[in-house]
N, C-alpha and C positions, 0 to 999 in steps of 0.2 A: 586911858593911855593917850599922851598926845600924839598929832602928827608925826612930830620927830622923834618920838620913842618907838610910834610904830615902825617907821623907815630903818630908823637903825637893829630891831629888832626882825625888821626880815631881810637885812644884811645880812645878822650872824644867823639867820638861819640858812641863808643861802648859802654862805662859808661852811656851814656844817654839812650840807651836802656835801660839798664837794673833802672833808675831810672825814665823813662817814660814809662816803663807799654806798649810797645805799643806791644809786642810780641801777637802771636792769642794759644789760649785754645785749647788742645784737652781732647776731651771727658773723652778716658781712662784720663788722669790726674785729672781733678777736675768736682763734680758733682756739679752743681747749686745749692743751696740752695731752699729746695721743701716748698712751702708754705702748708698751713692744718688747713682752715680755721673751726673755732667752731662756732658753731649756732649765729652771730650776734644777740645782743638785744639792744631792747631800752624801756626807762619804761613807764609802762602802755600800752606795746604793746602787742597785741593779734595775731596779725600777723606779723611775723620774715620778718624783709627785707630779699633780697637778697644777698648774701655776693660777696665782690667786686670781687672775682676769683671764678674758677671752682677748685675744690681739685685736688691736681696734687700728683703722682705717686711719692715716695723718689727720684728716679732717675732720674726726669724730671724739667726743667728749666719752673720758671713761667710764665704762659702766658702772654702773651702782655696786658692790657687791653680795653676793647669796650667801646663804648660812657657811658657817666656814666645812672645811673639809680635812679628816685627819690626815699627814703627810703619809706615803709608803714606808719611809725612815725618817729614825729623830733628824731636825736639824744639826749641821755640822759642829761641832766646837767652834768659836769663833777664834779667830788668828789669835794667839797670845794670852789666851787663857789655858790655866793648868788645866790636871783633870781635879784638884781642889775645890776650884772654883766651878769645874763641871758636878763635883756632888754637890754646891751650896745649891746649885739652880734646882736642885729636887724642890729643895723648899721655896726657891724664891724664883720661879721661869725667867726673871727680869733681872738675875741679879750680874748675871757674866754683861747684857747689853747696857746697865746703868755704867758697869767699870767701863766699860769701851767708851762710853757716851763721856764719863767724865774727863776718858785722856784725851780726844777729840777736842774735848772743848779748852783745857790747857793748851793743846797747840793750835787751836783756831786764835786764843787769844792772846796768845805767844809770838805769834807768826803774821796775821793779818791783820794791818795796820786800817784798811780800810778796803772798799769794795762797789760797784757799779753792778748792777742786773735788771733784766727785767723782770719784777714781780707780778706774775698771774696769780689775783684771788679768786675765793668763792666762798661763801660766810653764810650758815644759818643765824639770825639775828631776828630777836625778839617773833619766834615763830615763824620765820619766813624764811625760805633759801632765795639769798641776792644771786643776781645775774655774775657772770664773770666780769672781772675788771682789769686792767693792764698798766703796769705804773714805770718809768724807766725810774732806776732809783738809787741813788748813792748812799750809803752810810760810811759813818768815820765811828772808830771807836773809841778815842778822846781827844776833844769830850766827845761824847758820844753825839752825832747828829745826823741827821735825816734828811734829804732831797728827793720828792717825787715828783715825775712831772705825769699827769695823765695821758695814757697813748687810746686809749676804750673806755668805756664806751663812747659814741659821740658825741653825746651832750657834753659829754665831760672833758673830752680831749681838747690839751693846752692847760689845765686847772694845776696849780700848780701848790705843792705843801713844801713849809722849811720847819723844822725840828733842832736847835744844838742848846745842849743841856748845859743850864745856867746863863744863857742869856735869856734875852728879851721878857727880862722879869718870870721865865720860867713856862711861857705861853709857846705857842706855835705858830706861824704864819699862814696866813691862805689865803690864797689870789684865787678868785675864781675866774669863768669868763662870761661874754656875752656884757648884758647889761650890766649884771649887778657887779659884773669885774670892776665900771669905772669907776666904782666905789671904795673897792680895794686898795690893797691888803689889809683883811682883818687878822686881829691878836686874838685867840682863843685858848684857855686853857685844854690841854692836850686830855686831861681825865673830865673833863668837863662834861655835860649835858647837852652838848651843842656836838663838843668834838666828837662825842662819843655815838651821836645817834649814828644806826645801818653798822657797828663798828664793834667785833668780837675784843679787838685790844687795840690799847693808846699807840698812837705813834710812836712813845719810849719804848716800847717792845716789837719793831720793825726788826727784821731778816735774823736770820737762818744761823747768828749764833746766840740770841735771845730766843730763838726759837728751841736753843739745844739745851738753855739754863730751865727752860720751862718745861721741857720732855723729863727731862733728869728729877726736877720736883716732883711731876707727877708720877714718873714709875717709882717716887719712894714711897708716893702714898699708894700704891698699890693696895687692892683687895685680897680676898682670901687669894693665896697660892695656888692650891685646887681649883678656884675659877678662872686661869688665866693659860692662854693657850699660845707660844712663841713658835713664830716657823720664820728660817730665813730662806730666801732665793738667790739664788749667785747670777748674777750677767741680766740683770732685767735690763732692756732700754727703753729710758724717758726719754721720747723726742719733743722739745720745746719750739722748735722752729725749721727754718732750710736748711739748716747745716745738720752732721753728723746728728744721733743720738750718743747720749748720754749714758756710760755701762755706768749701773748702780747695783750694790747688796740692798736688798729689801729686806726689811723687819717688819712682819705682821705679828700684830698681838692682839689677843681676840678673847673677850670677856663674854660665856656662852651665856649666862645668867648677871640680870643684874642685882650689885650686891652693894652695900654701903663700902665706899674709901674708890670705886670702879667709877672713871667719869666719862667712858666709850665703850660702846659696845665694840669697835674694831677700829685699831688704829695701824697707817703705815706708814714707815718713814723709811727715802731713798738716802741711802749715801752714793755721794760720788766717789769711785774706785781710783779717780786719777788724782782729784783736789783734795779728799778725803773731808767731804763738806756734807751736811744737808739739804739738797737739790728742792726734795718733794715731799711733802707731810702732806696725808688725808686723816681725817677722821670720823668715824659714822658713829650714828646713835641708836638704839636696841629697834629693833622694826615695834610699828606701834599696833599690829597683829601676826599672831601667830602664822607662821611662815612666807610675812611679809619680809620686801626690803628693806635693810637700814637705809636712814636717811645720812645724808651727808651734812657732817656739826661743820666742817672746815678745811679748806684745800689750800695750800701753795703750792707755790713752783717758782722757781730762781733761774730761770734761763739767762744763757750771754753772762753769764760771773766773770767778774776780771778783777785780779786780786791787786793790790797795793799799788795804788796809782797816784799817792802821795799828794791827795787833797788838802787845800789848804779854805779856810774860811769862805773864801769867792764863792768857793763851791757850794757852796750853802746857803746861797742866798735867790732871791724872788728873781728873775728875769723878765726885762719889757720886752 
């Protein structure tokens, strides 16, 4: 390898840092997203189940969770399903939250032209759980594109990625910083080897309504029926920041045994009550001893949403 093959080869590796996520969290930089759960109900219940977490402190990252626990009563029928659809769920626990999931997602993509947030990650990748990471971040949904600026960790903060589908030959842009920034902006294909290191999904699959086409997949692939265990919570509050918390319905779904077509041991996704969006996905994987903890596969969180701000191309592009 010559000189200059080496140089530009630890360009795009350093661009691939900074587009896979793989850098580690400190604390002073970004605080975890504190869950603040409300009195879970279900109807016609006398006695309030258990809420799936213990209330945690604004400053403190959410706990792992324990083996699950059976509710005191079923969870409620969801808004706007028959009792038809409450006999299909005998067979299918998943099948009343796919219908909701998929009108959701017709009027997320009916409705929301585009959208600003901060995305808080945390990504099991290649055997390792990454630090938290914080991204301000725009999407448009056609064409579909992408703007993150890094806010955490520090190394990273300033780093900046652009994503719009069907330009720039189909690649992504990255600006890193520091030294190897004045080298920038490198072009990296978005499924690439580069892009992808530290990095559970391409940046074509950024925010929380590709988040919703990809839940809907995979509750169809569903495992056995008998292994799959649905509880909903009414009024949980996700607190993302110094403002208000967030009321959200929570869906925990909980796979006790693992079975072929099952790709979590426990998954939960936040809707928001008032935008009627998805706030918060976690998901954990089977504890890897007996009456251990599951580990955590993957976390977001979409704090500061602000819908339809009628982004145009500018929007989308690298900043000096």
């Amino acid at each position: 390898m010559t000189f200059v093959q080496s140089l530009k080869w630890s360009c795009c590796a350093a661009a691939a840092v900074l587009v896979g996520m793989s850098g580690r969290a400190h604390s002073a930089d970004l605080v975890a997203p504190a869950l603040i759960p409300a009195a879970p109900m279900a109807a016609g219940a006398d006695k309030k189940p258990a809420p799936p977490f213990a209330a945690q402190p604004a400053a403190a990252a959410p706990k792992t969770p324990a083996a699950p626990t059976t509710p005191a009563t079923a969870p409620a029928t969801p808004a706007g399903m028959t009792s038809a659809a409450g006999a299909a769920a005998v067979a299918d626990p998943l099948a009343p939250d796919i219908a909701e999931a998929k009108v959701r997602l017709e009027t997320m993509e009916r409705d929301i032209q585009d959208y600003s947030c901060t995305l808080i990650k945390r990504e099991h990748v290649d055997g390792k759980l990454q630090g938290y990471e914080a991204m301000f971040t725009k999407v448009r949904q056609k064409p579909f594109s992408v703007y993150m600026y890094f806010l955490s960790p520090a190394e990273k903060k300033g780093q900046q990625v652009v994503y719009i589908d069907g330009r720039n030959d189909g690649n992504l842009i990255a600006q890193p910083v520091g030294l190897t920034g004045r080298l920038g902006p490198f072009t990296l294909p978005p499924t690439g080897y580069l892009a992808m290191q530290g990095q559970r999904y391409p940046i074509t699959e950024v925010g929380f309504i590709n988040l919703t086409r990809r839940l809907i997949e995979v509750g169809k692939q569903n495992g056995p029926p008998e292994n799959c265990v649905v509880k909903h919570y009414e009024n949980v509050k996700v607190k993302t920041g110094s403002g208000d918390p967030r009321i959200c319905r929570l869906t925990e779904v909980t796979h006790p045994t693992k079975r072929e077509g099952d790709r979590y041991y426990m998954a939960r996704i936040y809707i928001d009550k008032q935008m009627n969006i998805p706030i918060r996905f976690e998901s954990y994987d089977w504890p890897s001893t007996e009456g251990g903890k599951p580990e955590v596969l993957e976390e977001y969180t979409y704090s500061n949403v602000k819908l339809n701000n009628n982004f145009t191309d500018d929007d989308f592009q690298i900043r000096k």
